[in-house]
PALONU-416114 format. One record per atom (N, C-alpha, C): x, y negated, z negated. Coordinates in steps of 0.02 Angstrom, whole numbers, padded with zeros to 5 digits, always signed. Atoms other than C-alpha are relative to their C-alpha. Layout:
! PALONU-416114
XYZ/...
END
This chain:
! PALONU-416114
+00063+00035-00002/+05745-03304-04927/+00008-00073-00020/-00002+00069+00000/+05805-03455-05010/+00034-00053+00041/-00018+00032-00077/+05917-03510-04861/-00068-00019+00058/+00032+00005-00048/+05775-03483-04758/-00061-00068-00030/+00040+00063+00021/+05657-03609-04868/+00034-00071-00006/-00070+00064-00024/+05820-03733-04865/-00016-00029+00051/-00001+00010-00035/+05806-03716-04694/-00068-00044+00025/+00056+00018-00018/+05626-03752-04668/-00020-00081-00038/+00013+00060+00028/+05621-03896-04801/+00043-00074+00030/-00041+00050-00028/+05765-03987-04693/-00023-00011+00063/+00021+00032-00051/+05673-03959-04541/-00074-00053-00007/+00050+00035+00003/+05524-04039-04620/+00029-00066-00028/-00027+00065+00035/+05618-04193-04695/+00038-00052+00053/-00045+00020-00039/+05724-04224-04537/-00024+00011+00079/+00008-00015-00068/+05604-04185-04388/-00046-00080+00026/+00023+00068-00030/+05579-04377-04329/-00076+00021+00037/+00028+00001-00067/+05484-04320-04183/-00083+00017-00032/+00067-00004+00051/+05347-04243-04314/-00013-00024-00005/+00045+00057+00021/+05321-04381-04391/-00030-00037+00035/+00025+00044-00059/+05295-04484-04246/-00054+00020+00025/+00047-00035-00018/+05158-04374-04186/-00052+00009-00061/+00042-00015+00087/+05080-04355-04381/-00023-00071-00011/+00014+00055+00020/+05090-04535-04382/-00064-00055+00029/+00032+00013-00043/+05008-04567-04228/-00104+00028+00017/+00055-00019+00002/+04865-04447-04254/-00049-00030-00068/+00027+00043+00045/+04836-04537-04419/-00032-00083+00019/+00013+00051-00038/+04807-04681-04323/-00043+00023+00030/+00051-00030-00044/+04692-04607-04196/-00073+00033-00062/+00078-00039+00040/+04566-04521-04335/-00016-00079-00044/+00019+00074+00021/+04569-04699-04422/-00046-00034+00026/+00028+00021-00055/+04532-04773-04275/-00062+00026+00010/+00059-00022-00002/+04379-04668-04249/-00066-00003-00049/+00050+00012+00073/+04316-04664-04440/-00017-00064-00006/+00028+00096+00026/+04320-04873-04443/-00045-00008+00054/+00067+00003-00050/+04215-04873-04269/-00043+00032-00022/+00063-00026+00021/+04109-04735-04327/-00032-00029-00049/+00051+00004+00073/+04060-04767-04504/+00000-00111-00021/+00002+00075+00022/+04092-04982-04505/+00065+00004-00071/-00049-00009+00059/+04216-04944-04653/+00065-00038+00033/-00068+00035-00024/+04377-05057-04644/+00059+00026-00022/-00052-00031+00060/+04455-05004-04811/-00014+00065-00050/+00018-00027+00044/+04451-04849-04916/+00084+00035-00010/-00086-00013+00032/+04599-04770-05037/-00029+00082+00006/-00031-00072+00013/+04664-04594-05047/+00029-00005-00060/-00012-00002+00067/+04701-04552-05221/+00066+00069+00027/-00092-00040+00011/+04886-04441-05240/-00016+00014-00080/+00002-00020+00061/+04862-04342-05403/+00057+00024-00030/-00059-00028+00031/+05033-04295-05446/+00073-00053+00001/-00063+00049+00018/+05187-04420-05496/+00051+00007+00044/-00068+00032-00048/+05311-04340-05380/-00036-00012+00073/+00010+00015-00050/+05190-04360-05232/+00013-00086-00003/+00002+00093+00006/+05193-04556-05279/+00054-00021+00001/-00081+00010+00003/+05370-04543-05299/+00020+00008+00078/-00012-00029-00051/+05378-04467-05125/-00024-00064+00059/+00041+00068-00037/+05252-04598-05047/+00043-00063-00006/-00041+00092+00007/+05342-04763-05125/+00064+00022+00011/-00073-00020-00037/+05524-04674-05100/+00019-00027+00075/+00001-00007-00089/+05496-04656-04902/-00043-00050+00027/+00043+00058-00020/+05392-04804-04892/-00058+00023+00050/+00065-00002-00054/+05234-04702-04817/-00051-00041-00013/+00046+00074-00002/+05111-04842-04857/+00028-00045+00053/-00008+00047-00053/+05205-04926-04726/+00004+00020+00067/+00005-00010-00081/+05186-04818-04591/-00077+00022+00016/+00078-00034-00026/+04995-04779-04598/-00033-00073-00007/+00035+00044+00005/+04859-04907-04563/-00009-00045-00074/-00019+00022+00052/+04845-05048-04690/-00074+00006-00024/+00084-00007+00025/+04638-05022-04708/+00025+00078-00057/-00007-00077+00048/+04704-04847-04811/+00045+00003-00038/-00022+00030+00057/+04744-04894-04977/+00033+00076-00037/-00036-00051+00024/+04859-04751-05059/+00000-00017-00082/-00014+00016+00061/+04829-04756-05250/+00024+00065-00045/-00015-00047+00048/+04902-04646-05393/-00050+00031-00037/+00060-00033+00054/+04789-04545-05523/+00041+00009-00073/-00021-00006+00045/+04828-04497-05683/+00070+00083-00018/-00053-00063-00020/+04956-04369-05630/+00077-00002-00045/-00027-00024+00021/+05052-04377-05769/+00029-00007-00059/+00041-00024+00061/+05051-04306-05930/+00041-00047-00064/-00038+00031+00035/+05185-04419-06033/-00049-00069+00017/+00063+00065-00004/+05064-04580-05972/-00048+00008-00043/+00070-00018-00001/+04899-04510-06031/+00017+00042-00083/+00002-00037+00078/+04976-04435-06207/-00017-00073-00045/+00026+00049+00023/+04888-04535-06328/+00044-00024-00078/-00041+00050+00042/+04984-04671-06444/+00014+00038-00066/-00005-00024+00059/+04930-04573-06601/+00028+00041-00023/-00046-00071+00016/+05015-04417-06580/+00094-00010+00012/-00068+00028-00035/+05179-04516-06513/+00013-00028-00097/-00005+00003+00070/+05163-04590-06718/+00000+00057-00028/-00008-00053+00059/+05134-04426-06805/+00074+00032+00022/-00043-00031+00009/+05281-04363-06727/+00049-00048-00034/-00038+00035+00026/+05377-04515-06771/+00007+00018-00073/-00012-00016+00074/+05335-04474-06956/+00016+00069-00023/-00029-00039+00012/+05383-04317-06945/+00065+00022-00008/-00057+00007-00023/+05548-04345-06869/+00019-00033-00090/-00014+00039+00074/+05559-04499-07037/+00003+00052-00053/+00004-00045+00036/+05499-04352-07137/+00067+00045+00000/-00063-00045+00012/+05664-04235-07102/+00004+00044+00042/+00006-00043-00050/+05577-04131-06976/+00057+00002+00066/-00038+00002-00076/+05685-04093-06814/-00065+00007+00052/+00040-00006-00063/+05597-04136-06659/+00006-00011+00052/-00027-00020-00061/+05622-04070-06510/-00064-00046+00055/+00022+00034-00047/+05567-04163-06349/+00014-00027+00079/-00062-00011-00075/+05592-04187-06170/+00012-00087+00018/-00046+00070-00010/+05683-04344-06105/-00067-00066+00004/+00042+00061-00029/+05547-04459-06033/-00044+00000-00057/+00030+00017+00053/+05444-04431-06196/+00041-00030-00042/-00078+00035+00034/+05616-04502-06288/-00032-00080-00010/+00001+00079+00009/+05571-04694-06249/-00100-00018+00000/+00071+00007+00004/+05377-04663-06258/-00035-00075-00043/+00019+00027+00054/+05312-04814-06363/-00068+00005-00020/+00085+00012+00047/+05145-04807-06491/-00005-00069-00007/+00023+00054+00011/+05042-04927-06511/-00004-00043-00057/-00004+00038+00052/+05047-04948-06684/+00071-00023-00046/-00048-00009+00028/+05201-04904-06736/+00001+00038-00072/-00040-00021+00053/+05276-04810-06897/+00056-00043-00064/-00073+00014+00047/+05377-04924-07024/+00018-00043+00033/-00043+00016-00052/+05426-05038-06883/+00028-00006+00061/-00046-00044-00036/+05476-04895-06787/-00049+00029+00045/+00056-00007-00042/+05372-04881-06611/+00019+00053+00036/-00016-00054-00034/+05463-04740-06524/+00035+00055-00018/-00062-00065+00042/+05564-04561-06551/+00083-00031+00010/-00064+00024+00009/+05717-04679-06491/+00024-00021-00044/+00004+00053+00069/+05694-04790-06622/+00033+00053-00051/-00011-00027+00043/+05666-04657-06736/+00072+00051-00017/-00035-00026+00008/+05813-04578-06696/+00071-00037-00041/-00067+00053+00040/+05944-04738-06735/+00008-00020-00063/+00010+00038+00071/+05852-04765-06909/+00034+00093-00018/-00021-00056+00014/+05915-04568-06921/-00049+00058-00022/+00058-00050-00008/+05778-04465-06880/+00034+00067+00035/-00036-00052-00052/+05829-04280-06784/-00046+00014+00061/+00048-00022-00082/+05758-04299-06619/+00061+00045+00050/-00041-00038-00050/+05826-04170-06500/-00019+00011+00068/+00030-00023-00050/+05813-04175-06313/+00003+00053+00030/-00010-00067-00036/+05780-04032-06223/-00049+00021+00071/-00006-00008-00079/+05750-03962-06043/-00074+00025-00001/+00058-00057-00002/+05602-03836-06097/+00009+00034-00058/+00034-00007+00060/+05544-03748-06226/+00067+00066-00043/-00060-00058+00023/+05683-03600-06238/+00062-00034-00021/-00065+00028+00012/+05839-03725-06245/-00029-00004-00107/+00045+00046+00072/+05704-03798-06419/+00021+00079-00046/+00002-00069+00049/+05698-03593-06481/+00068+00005-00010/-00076+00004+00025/+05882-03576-06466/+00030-00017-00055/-00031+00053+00040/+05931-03738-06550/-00035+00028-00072/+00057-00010+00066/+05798-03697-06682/+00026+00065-00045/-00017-00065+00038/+05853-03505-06733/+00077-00019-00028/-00106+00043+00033/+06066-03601-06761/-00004-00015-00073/+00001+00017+00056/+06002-03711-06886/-00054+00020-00063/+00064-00027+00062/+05828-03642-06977/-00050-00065-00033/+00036+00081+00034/+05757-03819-07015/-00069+00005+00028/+00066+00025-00015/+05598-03864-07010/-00009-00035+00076/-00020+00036-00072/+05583-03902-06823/-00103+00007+00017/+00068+00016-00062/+05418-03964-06688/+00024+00000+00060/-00049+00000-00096/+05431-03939-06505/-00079-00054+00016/+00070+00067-00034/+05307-04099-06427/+00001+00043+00060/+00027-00018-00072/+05222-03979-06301/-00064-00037+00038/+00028+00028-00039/+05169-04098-06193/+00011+00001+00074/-00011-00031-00048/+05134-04059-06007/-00086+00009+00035/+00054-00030-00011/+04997-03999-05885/-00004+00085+00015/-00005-00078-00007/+04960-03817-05825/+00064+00016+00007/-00077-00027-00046/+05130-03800-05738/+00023+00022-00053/-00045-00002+00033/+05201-03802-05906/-00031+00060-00073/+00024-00033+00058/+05056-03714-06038/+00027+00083+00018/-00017-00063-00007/+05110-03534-05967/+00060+00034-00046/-00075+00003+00030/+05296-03549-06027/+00000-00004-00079/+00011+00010+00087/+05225-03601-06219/-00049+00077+00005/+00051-00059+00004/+05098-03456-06192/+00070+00060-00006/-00025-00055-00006/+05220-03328-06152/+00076+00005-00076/-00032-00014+00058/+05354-03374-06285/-00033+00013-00073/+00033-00012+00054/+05220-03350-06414/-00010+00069-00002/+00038-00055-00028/+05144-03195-06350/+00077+00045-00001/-00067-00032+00004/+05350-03124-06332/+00034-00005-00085/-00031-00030+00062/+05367-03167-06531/+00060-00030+00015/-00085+00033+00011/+05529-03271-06467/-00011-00068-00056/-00001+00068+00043/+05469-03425-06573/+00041+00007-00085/-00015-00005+00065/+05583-03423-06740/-00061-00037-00049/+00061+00019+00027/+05474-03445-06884/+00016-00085-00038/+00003+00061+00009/+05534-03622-06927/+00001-00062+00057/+00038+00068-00066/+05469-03710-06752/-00089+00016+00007/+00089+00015+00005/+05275-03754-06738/+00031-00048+00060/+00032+00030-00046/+05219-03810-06574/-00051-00061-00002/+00062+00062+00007/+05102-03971-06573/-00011+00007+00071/+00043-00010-00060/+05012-03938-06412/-00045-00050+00023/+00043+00059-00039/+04961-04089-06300/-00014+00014+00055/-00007+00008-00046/+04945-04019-06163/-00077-00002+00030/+00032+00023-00028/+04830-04067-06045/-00042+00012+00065/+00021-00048-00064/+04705-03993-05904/-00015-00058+00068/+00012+00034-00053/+04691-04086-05717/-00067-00025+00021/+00057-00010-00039/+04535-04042-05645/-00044-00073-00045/+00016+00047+00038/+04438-04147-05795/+00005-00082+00016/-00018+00066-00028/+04538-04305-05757/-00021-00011+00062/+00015+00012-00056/+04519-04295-05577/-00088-00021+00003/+00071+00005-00004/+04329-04284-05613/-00008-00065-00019/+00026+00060+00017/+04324-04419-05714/+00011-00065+00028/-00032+00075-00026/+04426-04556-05623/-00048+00006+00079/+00044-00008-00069/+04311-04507-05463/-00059-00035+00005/+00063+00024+00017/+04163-04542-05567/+00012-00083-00027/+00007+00079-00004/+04230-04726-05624/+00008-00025+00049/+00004+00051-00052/+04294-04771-05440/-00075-00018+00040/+00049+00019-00039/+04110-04759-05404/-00053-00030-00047/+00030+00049+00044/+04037-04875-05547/-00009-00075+00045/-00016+00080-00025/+04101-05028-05450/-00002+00017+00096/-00004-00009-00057/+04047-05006-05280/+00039-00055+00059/-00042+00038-00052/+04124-05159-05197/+00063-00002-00031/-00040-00021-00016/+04280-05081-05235/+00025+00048+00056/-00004-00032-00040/+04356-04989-05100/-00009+00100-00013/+00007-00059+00022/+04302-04802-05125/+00051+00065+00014/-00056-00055-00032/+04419-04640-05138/-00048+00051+00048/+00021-00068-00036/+04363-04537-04999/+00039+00034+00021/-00013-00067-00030/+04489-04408-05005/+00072+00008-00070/-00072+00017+00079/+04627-04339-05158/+00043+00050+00060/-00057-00050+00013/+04801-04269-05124/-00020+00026-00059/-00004-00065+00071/+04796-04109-05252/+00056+00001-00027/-00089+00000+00002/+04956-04086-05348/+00016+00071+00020/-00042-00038-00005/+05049-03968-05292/+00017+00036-00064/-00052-00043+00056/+05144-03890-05442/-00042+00021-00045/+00028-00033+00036/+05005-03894-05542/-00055+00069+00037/+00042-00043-00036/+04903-03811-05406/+00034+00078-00004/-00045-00083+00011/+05038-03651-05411/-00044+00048-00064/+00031-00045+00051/+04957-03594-05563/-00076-00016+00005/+00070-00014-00022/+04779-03641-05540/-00034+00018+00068/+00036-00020-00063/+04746-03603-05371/-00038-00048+00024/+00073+00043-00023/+04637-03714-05238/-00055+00003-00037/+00064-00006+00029/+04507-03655-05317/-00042-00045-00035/+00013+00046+00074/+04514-03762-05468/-00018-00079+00035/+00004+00058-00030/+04491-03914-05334/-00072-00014+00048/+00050+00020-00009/+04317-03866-05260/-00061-00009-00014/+00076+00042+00041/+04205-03924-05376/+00004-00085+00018/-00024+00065-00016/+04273-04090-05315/-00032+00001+00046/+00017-00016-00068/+04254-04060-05129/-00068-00020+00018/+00080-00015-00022/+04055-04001-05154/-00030-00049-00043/+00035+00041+00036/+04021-04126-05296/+00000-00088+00032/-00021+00042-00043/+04096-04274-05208/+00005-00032+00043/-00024+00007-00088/+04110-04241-05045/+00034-00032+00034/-00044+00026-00028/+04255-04301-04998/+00058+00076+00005/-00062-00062-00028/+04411-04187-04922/+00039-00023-00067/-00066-00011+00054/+04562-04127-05044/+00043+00032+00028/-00057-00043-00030/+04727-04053-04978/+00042+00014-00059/-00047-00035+00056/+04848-03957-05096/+00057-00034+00052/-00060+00036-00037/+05000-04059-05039/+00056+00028-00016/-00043-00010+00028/+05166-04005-05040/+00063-00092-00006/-00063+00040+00018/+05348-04137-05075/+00013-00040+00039/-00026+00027-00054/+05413-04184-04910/-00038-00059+00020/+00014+00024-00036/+05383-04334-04819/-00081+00002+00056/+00064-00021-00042/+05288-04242-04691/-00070+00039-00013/+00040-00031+00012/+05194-04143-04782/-00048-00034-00037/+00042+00054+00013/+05109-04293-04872/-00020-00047+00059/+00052+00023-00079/+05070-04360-04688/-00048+00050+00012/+00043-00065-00005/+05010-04208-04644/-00084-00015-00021/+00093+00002+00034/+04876-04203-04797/-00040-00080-00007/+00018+00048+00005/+04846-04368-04765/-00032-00016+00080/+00021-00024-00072/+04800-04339-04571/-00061+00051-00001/+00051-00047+00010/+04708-04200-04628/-00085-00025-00041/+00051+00048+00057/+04608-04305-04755/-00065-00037+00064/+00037+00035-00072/+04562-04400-04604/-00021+00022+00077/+00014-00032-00036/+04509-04269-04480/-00062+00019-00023/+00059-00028+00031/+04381-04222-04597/-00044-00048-00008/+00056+00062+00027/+04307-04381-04651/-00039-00015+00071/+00071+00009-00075/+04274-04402-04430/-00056+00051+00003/+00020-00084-00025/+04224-04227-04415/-00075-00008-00057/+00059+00011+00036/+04108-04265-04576/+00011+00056-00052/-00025-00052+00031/+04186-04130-04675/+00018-00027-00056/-00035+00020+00090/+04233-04103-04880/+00005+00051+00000/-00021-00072+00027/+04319-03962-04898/+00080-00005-00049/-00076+00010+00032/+04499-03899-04997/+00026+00033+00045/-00048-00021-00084/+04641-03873-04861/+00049+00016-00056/-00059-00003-00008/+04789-03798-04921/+00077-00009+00035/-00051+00015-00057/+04926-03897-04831/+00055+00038-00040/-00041-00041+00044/+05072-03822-04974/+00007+00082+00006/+00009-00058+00006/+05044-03664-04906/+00053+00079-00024/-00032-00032+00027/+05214-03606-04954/+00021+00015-00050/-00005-00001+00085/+05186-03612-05137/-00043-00006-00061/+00065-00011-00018/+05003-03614-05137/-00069+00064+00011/+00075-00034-00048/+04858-03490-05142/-00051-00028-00020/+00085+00023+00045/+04666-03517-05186/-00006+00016-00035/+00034-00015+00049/+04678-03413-05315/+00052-00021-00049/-00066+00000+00060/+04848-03470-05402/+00012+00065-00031/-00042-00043+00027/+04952-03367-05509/-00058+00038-00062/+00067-00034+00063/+04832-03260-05614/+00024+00013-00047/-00033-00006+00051/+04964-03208-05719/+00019-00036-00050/-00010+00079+00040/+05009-03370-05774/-00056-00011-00043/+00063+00019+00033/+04832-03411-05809/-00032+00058-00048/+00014-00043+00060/+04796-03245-05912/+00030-00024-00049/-00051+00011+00063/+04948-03287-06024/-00033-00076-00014/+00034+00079-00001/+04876-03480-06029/-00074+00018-00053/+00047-00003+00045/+04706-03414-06098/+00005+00046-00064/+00009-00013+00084/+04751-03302-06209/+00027-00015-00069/-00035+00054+00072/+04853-03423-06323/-00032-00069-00021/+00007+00090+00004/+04775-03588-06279/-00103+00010-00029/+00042+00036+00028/+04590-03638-06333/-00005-00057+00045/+00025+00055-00027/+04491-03780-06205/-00013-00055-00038/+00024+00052+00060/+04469-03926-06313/-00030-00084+00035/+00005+00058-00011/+04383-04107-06290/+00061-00033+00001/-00054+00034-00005/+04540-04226-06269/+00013-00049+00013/-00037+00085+00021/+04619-04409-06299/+00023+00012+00063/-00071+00021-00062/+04709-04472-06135/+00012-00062+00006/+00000+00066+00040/+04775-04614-06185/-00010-00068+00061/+00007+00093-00029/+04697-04812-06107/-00062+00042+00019/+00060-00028-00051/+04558-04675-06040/-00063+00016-00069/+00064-00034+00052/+04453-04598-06197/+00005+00085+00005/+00002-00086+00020/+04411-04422-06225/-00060+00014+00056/+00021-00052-00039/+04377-04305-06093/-00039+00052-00015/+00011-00034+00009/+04267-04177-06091/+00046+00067+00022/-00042-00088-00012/+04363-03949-06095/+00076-00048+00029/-00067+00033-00051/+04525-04085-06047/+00092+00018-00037/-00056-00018+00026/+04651-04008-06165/+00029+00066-00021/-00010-00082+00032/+04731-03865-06250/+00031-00008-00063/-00027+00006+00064/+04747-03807-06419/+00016+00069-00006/+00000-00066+00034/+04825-03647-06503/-00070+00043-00021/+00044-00057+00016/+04702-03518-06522/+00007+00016-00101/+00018+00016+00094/+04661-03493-06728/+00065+00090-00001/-00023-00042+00016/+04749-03326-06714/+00090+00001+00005/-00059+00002+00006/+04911-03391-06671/+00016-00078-00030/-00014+00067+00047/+04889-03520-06800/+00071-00014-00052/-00073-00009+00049/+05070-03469-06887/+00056-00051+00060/-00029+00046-00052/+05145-03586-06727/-00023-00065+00016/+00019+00072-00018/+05033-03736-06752/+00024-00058-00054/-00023+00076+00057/+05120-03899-06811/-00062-00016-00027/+00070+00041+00021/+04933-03966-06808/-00005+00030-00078/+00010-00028+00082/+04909-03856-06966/+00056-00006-00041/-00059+00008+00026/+05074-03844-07028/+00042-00066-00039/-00031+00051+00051/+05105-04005-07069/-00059-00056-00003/+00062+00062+00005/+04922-04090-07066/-00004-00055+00050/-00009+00049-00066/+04950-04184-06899/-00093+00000-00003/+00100+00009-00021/+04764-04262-06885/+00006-00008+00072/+00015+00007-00053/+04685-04238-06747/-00038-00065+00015/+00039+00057-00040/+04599-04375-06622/-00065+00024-00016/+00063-00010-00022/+04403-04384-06615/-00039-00057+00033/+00038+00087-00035/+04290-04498-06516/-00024-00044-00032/+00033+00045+00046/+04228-04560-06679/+00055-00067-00011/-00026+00046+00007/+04391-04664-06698/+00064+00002+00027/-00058+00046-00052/+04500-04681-06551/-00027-00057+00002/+00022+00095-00006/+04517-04834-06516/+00080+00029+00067/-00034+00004-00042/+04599-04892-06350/+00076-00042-00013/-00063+00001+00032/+04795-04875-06377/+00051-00039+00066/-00062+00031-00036/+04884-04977-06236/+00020-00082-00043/-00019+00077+00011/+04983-05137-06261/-00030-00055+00025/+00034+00058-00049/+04918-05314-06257/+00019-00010+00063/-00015+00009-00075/+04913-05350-06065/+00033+00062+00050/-00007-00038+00007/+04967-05183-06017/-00070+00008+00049/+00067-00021-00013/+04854-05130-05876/+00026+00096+00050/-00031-00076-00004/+04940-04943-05856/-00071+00059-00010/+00045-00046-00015/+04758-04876-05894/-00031-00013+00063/+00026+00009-00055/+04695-04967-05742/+00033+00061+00058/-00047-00023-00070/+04827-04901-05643/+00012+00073+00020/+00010-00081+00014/+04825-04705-05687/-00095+00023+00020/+00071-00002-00006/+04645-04724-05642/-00017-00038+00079/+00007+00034-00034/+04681-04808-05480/-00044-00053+00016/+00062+00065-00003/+04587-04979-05506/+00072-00040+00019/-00055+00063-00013/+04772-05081-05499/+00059+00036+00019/-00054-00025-00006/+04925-05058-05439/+00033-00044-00050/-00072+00050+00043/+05089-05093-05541/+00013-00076+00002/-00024+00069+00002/+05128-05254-05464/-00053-00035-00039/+00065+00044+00006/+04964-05316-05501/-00009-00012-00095/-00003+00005+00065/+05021-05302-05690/+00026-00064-00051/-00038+00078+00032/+05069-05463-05807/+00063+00004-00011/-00081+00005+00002/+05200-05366-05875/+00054+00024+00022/-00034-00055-00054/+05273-05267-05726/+00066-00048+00025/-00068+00019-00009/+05471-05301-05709/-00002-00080-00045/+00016+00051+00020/+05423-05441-05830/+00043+00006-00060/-00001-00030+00057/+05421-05394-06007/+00001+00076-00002/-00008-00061+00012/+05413-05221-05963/+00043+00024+00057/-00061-00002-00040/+05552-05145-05854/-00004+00104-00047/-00011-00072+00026/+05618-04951-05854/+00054+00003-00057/-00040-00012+00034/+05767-04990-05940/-00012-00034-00109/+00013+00034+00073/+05643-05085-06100/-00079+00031+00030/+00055+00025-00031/+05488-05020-06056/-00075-00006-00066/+00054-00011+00068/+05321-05044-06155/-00057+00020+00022/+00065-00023-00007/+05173-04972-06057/+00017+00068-00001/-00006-00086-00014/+05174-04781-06036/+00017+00019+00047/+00004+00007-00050/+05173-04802-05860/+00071-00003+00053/-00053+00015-00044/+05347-04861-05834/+00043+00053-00044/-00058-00047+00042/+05435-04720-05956/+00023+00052+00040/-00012-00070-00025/+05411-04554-05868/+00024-00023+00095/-00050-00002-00070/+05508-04519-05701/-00076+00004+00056/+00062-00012-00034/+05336-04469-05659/-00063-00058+00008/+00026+00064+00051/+05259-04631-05719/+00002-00054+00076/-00002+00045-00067/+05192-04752-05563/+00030-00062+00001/-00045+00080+00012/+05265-04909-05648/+00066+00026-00002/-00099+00008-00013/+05440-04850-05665/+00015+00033+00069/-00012-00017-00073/+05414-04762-05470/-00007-00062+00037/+00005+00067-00027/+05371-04942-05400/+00046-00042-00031/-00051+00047+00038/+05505-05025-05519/+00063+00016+00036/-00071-00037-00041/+05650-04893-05446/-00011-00025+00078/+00023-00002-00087/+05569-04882-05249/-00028-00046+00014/+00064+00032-00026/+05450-05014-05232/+00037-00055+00037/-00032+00040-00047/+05587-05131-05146/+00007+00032+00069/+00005-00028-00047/+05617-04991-05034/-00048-00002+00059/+00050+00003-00048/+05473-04989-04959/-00021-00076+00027/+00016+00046-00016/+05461-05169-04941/+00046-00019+00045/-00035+00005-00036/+05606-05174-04843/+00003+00037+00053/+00017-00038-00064/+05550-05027-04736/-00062-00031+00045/+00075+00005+00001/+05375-05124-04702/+00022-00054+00046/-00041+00059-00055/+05502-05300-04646/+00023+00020+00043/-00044-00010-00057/+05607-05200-04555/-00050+00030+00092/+00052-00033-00081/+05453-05110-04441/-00018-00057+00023/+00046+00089-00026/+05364-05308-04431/+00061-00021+00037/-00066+00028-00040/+05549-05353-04355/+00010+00021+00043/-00033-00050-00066/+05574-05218-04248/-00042-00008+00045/+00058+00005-00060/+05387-05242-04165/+00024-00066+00030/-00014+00075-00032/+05443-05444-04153/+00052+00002+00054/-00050+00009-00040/+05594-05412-04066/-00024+00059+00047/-00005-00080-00060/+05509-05254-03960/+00027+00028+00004/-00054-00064-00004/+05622-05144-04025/-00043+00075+00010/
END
C-alpha cells in the first residue's frame, strides 16, 4: 500500500500536463468571477505552514492570476504560543528543571525576557537542561534514565493533543515529567482572523480558506463548516503536493462562479468528514476547552487545551505554579516593529516587514514568525527568492515567445 501511495504522490508532483490544465482552468473561473461580480482582487487564505511552504517552495503565486492574493493564517502553533509561557519555561529550565522541547521552539524568543535571557537557547549556554526532542515518547524515555524533575512544552495543534492524551491515559508518563499544555485548537483562529479581514473593508477580502490538512485527519471536514455557512465562502481540505494546492485552489474558484460555500474534501486520501474519532475521544477525555492567549492576537474564545483536574498529577501548570494568562493582563507580546501578528492574520506579508531579512533573519531571528519551519517569515526567507526567479523566468519566456 505504501508503494502504491509513493506511486500516486509522484504522479501528482511530476504530471506537467495536470498542471497545465489546473492552471488553465484557474484562469478561466477567474476570468468569469472578475466579469461577473466587478471584483479585481480577493485573497485565499492557506491555513497550514506546510501548505505555505508548498505555495512559496513551487512558486504557485506565480502561476495563478495576480488579482488572487494567496495569504497565510495562523497555521502555526510555535508563532501564536504566547511570549509568557516561552519565560516561565525559561525559569524553570534557570530553576534546575529539565525541559524537554521540540527544535523550532529551541530559538523561540519572549518578549520580556528572564535575567537577560530571552530564549530556551540562551537558557541553555547560561546552563540550563533544555532537551530536544522529536515527540513526546523520545521526552518519557529520556525522563524515566535520569528521574529529575523534568517539563515536556506540549505545544502543538490537534494533530499533536491525541499523542499527549494517550500517553497519559497508558500511565507511560514517569512520575517526575509534568506536561505544560499549550496546545492549541484551529477552528477558533480561523473564525477569528475571518472576522478581522472583514473590519476593514477596502482591504481585499478572503473569499475562500485552504483547510489544513494534517490537522483536518483528526478533526474531520466537519470541524470546517461552520465556516462555509457562517461566511460563505468555499473551504477545501487540501492535501501537500503542488497539484493538489492548485486543485483546491481551482476548486475555490468554481464555487465562488457557481455562487457556492461549501467544504470540498480535495485530501481525500487522508481525509474524511468525520476525522479520526478515536483520536478525538482520547483528546477529550484528557484535555479540557479553555479561553486562550495566541500570541500578537489576544485571547480566543474554547481556543485551547488544558489537562482535565483529574489528571492533575501531570500538570506542570500546578506543579510548579506556572501562572496562567488572562485577558485581564495580557498585554500584546511581539517585538518593537515586528509585524508577525499582522502576518499570521493575513493583513501583511513578510516582505512588507521593517525587520524581515533585516534585523531579523532565520539564522538570528526575533519575531516568532521566522523561528518555526512552519513559520511564514522563515518560509519566504528560505523560498521566497525561488519564486521570484520562477515569476522572471515565466515574464522572459512570454518576451521571447518561448
Amino acid at each position: 500500500m505504501s508503494s502504491l501511495l509513493e506511486d500516486m504522490e509522484n504522479l501528482l508532483r511530476k504530471n506537467k500536463e495536470l498542471v497545465r490544465v489546473v492552471v488553465r482552468k484557474i484562469n478561466e473561473y477567474w476570468y468569469l468571477y472578475s466579469r461577473k461580480t466587478g471584483i479585481s482582487r480577493l485573497k485565499i487564505m492557506d491555513f497550514c505552514g506546510t501548505h505555505e511552504w508548498t505555495i512559496t517552495h513551487y512558486g504557485i503565486r506565480s502561476l495563478i492570476p495576480q488579482g488572487i492574493e494567496l495569504v497565510a493564517g495562523p497555521g502555526c502553533p510555535v508563532c501564536v504560543t504566547p511570549s509568557h509561557y516561552v519565560e516561565e519555561l525559561i525559569k524553570l529550565a534557570l530553576d534546575g528543571i529539565v525541559v524537554y522541547t521540540y527544535g523550532d521552539v529551541y530559538k523561540l524568543r519572549s518578549h520580556k525576557g528572564v535575567n537577560n535571557i530571552y530564549s530556551l537557547s540562551e537558557a541553555r549556554a547560561v546552563g540550563g537542561d533544555i532537551r530536544l526532542v522529536s515527540d513526546i515518547l523520545v521526552a518519557i524515555n529520556d525522563a524515566r534514565k535520569h528521574n529529575k524533575p523534568s517539563v515536556f512544552a506540549g505545544i502543538g495543534f490537534e494533530t499533536i493533543a491525541p499523542g499527549y492524551a494517550q500517553a497519559i491515559l497508558r500511565a507511560t508518563i514517569p512520575s517526575n515529567m509534568k506536561i505544560l499544555s499549550l496546545v492549541k485548537l484551529t477552528p477558533p483562529a480561523m473564525f477569528y482572523t475571518l472576522e478581522v479581514s472583514r473590519e476593514k473593508p477596502t482591504e481585499p477580502p478572503i473569499m475562500g480558506v485552504i483547510a489544513p490538512g494534517h490537522v483536518s485527519t483528526i478533526t474531520g471536514a466537519k470541524a470546517w463548516e461552520p465556516v462555509a455557512e457562517n461566511y460563505e465562502i468555499p473551504v477545501v481540505v487540501s492535501g501537500f503536493e503542488p497539484v493538489d494546492v492548485l486543485v483546491s485552489i481551482m476548486e475555490i474558484l468554481r464555487q465562488l462562479v457557481k455562487g457556492e460555500s461549501r467544504v470540498v474534501i480535495e485530501y481525500v486520501r487522508a481525509v474524511s468528514y468525520h476525522g479520526d474519532l478515536t483520536a478525538q475521544s482520547l483528546m477529550w477525555r484528557v484535555f479540557n476547552m479553555v479561553d486562550d492567549a495566541w500570541r500578537g492576537i489576544g485571547f480566543l474564545p474554547k481556543s485551547g487545551l488544558r489537562l482535565r483536574e483529574e489528571y492533575s498529577e501531570y500538570d506542570a501548570f500546578k506543579e510548579y505554579g506556572v501562572r496562567e494568562l488572562n485577558p485581564a493582563d495580557w498585554k500584546y507580546d511581539m517585538p518593537m516593529g515586528c509585524r508577525c501578528a499582522e502576518v499570521v492574520l493575513g493583513k501583511a506579508y513578510p516582505s512588507q516587514c521593517p525587520l524581515f531579512l533585516k534585523a531579523c533573519t532565520p539564522q538570528k531571528p526575533i519575531g516568532p514568525c521566522m523561528v518555526s519551519i512552519e513559520g511564514t517569515c522563515a518560509i519566504w526567507a528560505k523560498y521566497g527568492s525561488r519564486e521570484l526567479l520562477l515569476k522572471l523566468s515565466s515574464e522572459l519566456k512570454s518576451e521571447l515567445g518561448a
